[in-house]
Structures are given as structure tokens and as C-alpha cells.
C-alpha positions in Angstrom: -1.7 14.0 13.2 -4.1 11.5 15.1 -6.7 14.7 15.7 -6.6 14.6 11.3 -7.0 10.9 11.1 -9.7 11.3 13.4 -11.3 14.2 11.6 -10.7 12.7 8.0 -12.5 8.9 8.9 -15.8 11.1 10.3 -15.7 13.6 7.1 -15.2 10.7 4.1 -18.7 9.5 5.1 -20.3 12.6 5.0 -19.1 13.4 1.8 -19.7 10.5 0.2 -23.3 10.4 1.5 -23.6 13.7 -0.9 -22.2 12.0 -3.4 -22.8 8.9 -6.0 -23.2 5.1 -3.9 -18.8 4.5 -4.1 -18.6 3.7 -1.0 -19.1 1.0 2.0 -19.1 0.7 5.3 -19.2 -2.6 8.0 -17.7 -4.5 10.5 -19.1 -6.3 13.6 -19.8 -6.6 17.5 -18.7 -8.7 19.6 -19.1 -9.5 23.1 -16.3 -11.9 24.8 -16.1 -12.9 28.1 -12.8 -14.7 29.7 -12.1 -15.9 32.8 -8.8 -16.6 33.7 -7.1 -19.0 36.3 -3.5 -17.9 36.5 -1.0 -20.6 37.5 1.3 -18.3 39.3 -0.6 -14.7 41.1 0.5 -11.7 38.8 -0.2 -9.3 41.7 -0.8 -10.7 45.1 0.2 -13.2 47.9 -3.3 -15.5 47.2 -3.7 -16.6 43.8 -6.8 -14.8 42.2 -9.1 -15.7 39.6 -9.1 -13.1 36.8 -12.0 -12.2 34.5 -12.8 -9.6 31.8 -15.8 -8.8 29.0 -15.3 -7.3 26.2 -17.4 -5.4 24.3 -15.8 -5.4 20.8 -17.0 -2.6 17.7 -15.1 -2.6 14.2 -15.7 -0.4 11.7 -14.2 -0.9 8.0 -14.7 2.0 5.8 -13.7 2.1 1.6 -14.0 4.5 -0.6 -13.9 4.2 -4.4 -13.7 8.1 -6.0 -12.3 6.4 -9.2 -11.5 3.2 -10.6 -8.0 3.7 -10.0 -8.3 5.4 -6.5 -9.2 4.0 -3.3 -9.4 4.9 0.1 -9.5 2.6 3.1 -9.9 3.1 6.6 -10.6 0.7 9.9 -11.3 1.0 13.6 -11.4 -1.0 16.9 -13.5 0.0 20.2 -12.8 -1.9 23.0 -14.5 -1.5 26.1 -13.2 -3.9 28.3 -14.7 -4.6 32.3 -13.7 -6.8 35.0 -11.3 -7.2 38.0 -8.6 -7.8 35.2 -8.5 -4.3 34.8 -8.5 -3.2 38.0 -6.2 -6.1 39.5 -3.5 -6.0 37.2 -1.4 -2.6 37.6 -0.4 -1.3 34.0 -3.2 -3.3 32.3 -4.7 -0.2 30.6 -1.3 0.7 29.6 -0.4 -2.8 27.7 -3.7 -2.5 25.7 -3.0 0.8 24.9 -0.3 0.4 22.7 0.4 1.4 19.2 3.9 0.0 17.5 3.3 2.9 14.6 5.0 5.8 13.4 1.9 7.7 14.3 0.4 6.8 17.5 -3.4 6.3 16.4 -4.1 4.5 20.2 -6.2 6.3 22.7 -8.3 5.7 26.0 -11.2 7.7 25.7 -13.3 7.2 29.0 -12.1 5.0 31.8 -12.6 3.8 35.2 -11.5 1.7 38.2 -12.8 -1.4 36.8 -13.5 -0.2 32.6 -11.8 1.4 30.2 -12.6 2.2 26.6 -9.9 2.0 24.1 -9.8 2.7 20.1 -7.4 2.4 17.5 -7.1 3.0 14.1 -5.5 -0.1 12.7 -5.9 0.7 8.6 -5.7 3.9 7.2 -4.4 3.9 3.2 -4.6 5.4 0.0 -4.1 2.8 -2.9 -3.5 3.7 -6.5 -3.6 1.4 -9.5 -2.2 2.4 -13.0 -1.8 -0.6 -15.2 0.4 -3.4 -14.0 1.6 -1.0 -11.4 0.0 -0.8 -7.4 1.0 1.9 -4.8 -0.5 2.2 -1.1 0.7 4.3 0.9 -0.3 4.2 5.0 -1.2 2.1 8.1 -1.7 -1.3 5.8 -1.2 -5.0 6.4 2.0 -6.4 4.8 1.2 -9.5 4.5 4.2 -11.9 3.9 3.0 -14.8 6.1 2.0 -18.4 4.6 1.9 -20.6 7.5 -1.3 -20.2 10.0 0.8 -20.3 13.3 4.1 -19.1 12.8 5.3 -16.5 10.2 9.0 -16.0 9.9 8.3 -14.4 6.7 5.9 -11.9 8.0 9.0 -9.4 9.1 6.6 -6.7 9.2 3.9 -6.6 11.7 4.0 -10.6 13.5 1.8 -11.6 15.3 0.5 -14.4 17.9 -1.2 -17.4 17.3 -2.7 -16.8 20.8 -4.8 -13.9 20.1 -8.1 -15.6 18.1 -10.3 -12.4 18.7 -8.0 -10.3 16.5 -8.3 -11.4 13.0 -7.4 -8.5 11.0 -4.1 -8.3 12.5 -2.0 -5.5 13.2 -1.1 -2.9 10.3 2.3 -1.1 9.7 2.7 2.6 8.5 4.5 1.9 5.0 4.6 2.4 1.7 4.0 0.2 -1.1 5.0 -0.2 -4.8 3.9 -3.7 -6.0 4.8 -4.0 -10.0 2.5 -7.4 -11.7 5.4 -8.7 -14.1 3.0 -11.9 -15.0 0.2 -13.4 -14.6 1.4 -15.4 -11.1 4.5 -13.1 -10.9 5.3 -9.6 -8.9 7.8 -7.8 -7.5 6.8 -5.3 -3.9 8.5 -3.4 -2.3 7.7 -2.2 0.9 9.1 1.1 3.5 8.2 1.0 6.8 8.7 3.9 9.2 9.4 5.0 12.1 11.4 7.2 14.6 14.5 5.6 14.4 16.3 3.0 12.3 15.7 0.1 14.7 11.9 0.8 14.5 11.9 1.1 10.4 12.4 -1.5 8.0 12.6 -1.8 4.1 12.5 -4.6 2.3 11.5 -6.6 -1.2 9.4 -9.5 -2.2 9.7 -11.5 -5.1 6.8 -13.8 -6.2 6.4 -16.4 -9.0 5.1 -19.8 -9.7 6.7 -22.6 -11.1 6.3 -27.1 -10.8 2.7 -26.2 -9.7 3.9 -24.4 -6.6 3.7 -20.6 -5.6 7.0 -19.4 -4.3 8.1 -16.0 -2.7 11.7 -14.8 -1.7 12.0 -11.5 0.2 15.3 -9.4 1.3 16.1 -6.6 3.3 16.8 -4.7 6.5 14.4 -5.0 9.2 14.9 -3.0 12.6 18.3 -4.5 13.8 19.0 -7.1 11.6 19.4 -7.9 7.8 17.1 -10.5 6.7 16.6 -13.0 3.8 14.1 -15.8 3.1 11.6 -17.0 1.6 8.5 -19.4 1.2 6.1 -22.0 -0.7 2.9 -23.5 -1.2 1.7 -26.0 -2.8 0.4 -29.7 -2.6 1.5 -33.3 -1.6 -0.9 -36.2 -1.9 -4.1 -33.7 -2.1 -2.9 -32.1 0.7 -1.5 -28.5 1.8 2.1 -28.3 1.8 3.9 -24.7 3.2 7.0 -23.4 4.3 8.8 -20.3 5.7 12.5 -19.7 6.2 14.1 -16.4 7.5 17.8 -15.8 8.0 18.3 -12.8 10.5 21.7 -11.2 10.6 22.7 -7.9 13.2 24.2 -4.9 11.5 27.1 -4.2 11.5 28.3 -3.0 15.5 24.9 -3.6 16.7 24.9 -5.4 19.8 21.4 -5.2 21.0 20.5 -8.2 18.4 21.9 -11.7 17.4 22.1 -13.9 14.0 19.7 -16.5 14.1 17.6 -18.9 10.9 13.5 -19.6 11.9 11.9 -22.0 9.7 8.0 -23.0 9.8 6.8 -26.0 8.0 2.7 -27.1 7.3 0.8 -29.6 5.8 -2.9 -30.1 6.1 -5.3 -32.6 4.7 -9.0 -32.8 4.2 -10.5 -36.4 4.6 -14.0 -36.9 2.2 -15.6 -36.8 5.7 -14.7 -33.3 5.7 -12.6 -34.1 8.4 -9.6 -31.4 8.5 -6.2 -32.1 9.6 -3.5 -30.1 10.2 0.2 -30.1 11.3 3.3 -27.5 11.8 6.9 -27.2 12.7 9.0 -24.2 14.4 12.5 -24.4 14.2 15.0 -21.5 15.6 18.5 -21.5 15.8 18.9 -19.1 18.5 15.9 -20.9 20.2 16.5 -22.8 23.6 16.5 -26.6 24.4 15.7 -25.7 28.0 13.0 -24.2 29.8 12.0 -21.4 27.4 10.3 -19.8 30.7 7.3 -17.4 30.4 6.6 -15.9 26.8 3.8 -13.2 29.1 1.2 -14.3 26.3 -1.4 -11.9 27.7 0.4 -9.1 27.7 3.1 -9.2 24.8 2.1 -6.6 22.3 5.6 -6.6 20.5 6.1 -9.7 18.5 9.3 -10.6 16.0 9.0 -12.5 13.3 12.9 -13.8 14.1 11.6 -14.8 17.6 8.2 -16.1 17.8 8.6 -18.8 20.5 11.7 -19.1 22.7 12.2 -22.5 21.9 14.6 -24.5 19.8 11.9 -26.7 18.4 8.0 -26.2 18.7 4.9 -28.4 17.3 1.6 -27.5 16.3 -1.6 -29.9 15.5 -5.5 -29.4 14.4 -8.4 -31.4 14.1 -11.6 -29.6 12.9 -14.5 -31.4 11.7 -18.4 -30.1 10.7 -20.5 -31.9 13.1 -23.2 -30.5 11.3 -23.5 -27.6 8.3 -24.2 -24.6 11.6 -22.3 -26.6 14.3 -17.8 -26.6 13.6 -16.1 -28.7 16.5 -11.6 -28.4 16.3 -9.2 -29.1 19.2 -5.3 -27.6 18.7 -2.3 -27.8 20.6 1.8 -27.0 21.0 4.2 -28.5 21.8 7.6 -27.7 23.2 9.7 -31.4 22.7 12.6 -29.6 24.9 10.6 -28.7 28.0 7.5 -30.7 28.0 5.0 -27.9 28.5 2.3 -28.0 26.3 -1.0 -26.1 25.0 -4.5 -27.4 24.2 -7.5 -25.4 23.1 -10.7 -27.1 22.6 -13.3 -24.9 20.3 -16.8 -24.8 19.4 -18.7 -22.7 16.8 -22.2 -22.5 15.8 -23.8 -20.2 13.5 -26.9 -18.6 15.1 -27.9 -17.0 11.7 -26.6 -15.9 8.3 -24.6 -12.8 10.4 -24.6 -14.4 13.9 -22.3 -16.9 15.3 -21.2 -18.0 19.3 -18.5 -19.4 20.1 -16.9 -21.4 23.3 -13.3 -22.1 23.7 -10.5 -22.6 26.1 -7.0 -21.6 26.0 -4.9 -24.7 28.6 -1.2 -24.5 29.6 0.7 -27.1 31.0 4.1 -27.6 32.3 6.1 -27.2 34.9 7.4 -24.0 36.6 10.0 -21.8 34.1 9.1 -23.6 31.0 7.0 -21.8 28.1 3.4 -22.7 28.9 4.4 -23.9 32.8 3.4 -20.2 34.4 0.5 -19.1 32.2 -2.4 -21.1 33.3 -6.2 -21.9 32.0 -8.1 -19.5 30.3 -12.3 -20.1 29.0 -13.7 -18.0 26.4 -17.1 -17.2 25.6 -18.2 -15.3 22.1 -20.9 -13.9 20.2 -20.3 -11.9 17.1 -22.9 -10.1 15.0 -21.7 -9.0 11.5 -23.1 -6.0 9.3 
């Protein structure tokens, strides 16, 4: 199957090149470099420095053979160098990971110290008949409202932590979305997979109403029955969001537990153009103690009913335009219960109309066993050219 998905992305081009301009095709490179002081060594006796560069390629590929018909298709090539990769036993194998039904992940060329990984990340065929949508293939369900946390996004979470990924992960699923108003639809999503605890299937209702958008979804997701739902809308000029998710086991499953996640946002723009931003995590099967080591470099298997450990978790922004090329923004966590903490200075600067660096760091704090305590300081340097 991967060997046709493979086959298919190199032929659409092809044929389309024979064929009248309904098609496009771009993406970016990027090179980031990291350099990572561990707070604890993963490997050996003497603590190490870590560092890594990534060369980064995406391609994003659509094709239009009607007005009702689309095809879409998108790629990441990673080759990634440094003594993180020959350091760390299994690192190859924890980037090379694909939570699918079809495993579209593969290493291609590698090496003691390099490796070059792709993955097909979107691959669907969409087709629009009136008021009616249907998509079926590797796709983003989108549920999420809240730009850290996402209990609503019960089908592919995931983290905060990983900046360099903004497309975000894709599920294999199918699609039916029905437009019952002008603000108003009802989806309905499949996802699949090799067993019941991998699929999921659930519906999303969406409507507007007292100037607010709202959304309520239900369903079964892996273990666990779910039901929630979510808002946006304003207070005082400002951004005002929410998420709630109620996960309950199936019956005589007892690999999972009941638990409510709730995320809660509001952000403000001053007339400096000075942005401000808060959030709230709250999870009732969450912890008031140390929440110990969430292995944020490594986890590639996120849950929306579990996306921090702790019982209560705090988020805050600050981003202001220095000047109209130049974007300065500081943002940290905070776990109440244990005292660790997060903080990640960032510059941007645009280089040119498709260019842009970018410097940031990635600092946790706390002490040994609680959620940021064993993690460490991380510095990131990025430059991204986009076609």
C-alpha cells in the first residue's frame, strides 16, 4: 500500500503537467539547529550535551480535475545529523513513527550520526456535491479551538512543544460533513485502524448563536466514550475560548480510566499591537503531585484526554511587533501543584517576502520528578524558505 502511495504522489504531477494548469504544488525548507542540555544524562554516567540539525523539505501537492473533485497530498523529509542521533539508542526509531492505519513512515538512507526520514502526513480525495462534503484519507480532523491544549481534538492531539511542526499530524478517516446553514454543520468522522482501541468514530455539531461559535461532538474514541464540546467568541474586545471533554472506559475495559479535561483562553490585543494571551488546563484524573517526566522529546503518542499529567496547568504569551520584519513573544507553563515551570523566549524576523529566521529557546525548571524538573534547556536556531 505505501509502494502505491508512493507511486501515485510521483504520477499526479506528471499527468497533470500534460494536462490543463489544475494543479499546484509548494512547501518549504528549513534548516534548524538545537542544542540540547539535558538536566538528567539519557544514556551515560557524565552528563552530555546533545545537538542535532535538521534539514527540513515539505512538499504540498493539490489537484483540481473538477470543480467538485480534489485531490490532495503532503510530504515531510527530514534529514536529521548530530550526536543526538548517534547518542541516544532508539532515536531513529522514535522519529520513525507513524500512528496510521497505513504505515506511510520510512528511513530511506542512514548512518551512524544521520538519518533521512519521510512521511506522508496528507493524502485525500474530497468531493463536494451541494451542501454535502466527503474526504476520504490521511486528513487533519480538526476539532481543536484553544492554541495549547485541545481536549476537543480526540483525533490526532498534539504537543504544544513541537513549534517546527505546524501542519500537525493527519489521521486515516473518513469524512461526511453536511452545511445545514450558513454558520451551521453537522461531520461526521471514521477513523481506522487495526483494532478497536486504535479506531475511533465520532460526530460534530456546529452552530452559532448570542454572537458566539459553538461546537458539541460525541462518540467513541479508542478506549473510551467521549462527549464535549467548545466556544469562541469575545469579552471586552478580546478572544474568549473553551474546550471540555468527558472521557468514559467501555464497558470491561480496564486498560483506561473516566476522567473531564477542560481548557480555557482569552487573549487581547492592546492598540500598541501588543498581544496578550492566557490559558487554563484542568484534568480530573490529573495529579496534584509531581507529575514526573512527560519525555517531551520523544513522545510521539499524544491523548487528547491526557495532555499534561497534572491536575492544574497555566499558560501565558506576550508577543509584540518591535518593528513590521522584527516579532519579539516570551511564553510559559505553569504546574501550580509542583512548581516546575517552562519559559521560551522567541525571535522572528522576516529576511524577505519568502524568508524568515528564527531564534528561540525551550527552558525547564523544577525540581527532580516533577513535569518540567528532568527535561532541561534546549536553543533553537531556524531559517525557513517558502515556495
Amino acid at each position: 500500500m505505501k509502494r502505491i502511495m508512493i507511486l501515485l504522489l510521483i504520477m499526479l504531477p506528471v499527468f497533470c503537467f500534460s494536462q490543463e494548469k489544475n494543479w499546484n504544488l509548494n512547501g518549504y525548507v528549513k534548516d534548524l539547529y538545537m542544542y540540547y542540555h539535558p538536566e538528567q544524562t539519557p544514556v551515560r554516567p557524565i552528563l552530555q550535551d546533545l545537538h542535532s540539525n535538521t534539514i527540513h523539505n515539505r512538499l504540498n501537492f493539490n489537484w483540481y480535475p473538477s470543480d467538485k473533485i480534489s485531490f490532495s497530498a503532503g510530504m515531510r523529509n527530514r534529514l536529521i545529523m548530530g550526536n543526538l542521533v548517534s547518542d541516544i539508542p532508539n532515536y531513529q526509531s522514535s522519529i520513525d513513527v507513524d500512528n496510521g492505519y497505513l504505515n506511510l513512515s520510512w528511513v530511506s538512507a542512514q548512518s551512524d550520526h544521520w538519518f533521512l526520514h519521510t512521511i506522508i502526513d496528507r493524502a485525500y480525495l474530497d468531493f463536494t456535491q451541494g451542501t454535502w462534503q466527503f474526504r476520504i484519507g490521511r486528513q487533519r480532523i480538526n476539532w481543536g479551538i484553544n492554541k495549547v491544549w485541545n481536549p476537543n481534538d480526540v483525533f490526532n492531539s498534539f504537543s504544544y512543544f513541537d513549534f517546527d511542526y505546524e501542519e500537525r499530524p493527519g489521521s486515516d478517516a473518513v469524512k461526511i460533513q453536511h452545511y445545514t446553514g450558513v454558520t451551521s454543520s453537522v461531520e461526521l468522522v471514521f477513523k481506522m485502524g487495526d483494532s478497536y482501541h486504535e479506531m475511533a468514530m465520532a460526530a460534530m455539531y456546529r452552530f452559532s448563536h448570542w454572537n458566539y461559535d459553538f461546537q458539541m461532538i460525541s462518540g467513541w474514541v479508542g478506549n473510551d466514550y467521549m462527549i464535549g464540546g467548545g466556544w469562541t467568541g469575545a469579552i471586552m474586545g478580546g478572544g474568549f475560548r473553551g474546550e471540555i471533554t468527558y472521557f468514559k472506559p467501555l464497558p470491561n475495559n480496564h486498560n483506561s480510566f473516566e476522567t473531564s479535561v477542560v481548557s480555557v483562553s482569552y487573549d487581547y490585543t492592546l492598540q500598541n499591537n501588543l498581544f496578550l494571551s492566557i490559558e487554563g488546563l484542568f484534568n480530573s484524573a490529573g495529579t496534584r503531585e509531581k507529575a514526573g517526566n512527560t519525555n517531551l522529546l520523544f513522545n510521539q503518542d499524544l491523548s487528547a484526554k491526557q495532555l499534561s499529567r497534572a491536575k492544574y496547568s497555566l499558560f501565558a504569551q506576550i508577543s509584540y511587533p518591535i518593528t513590521p520584519l522584527l516579532t519579539a513573544s516570551i511564553s510559559s507553563i505553569v504546574n501550580p501543584s509542583d512548581h516546575s515551570s517552562y519559559l521560551s523566549p522567541n525571535i522572528t524576523y522576516s529576511l524577505s517576502q519568502n524568508m524568515e529566521f528564527m531564534l528561540t529557546t525551550q527552558l525547564f525548571f523544577g525540581t527532580p520528578g516533577s513535569e518540567f524538573g528532568d527535561i532541561g534547556q534546549l536553543a533553537f536556531a531556524r531559517i525557513r524558505w517558502s515556495f
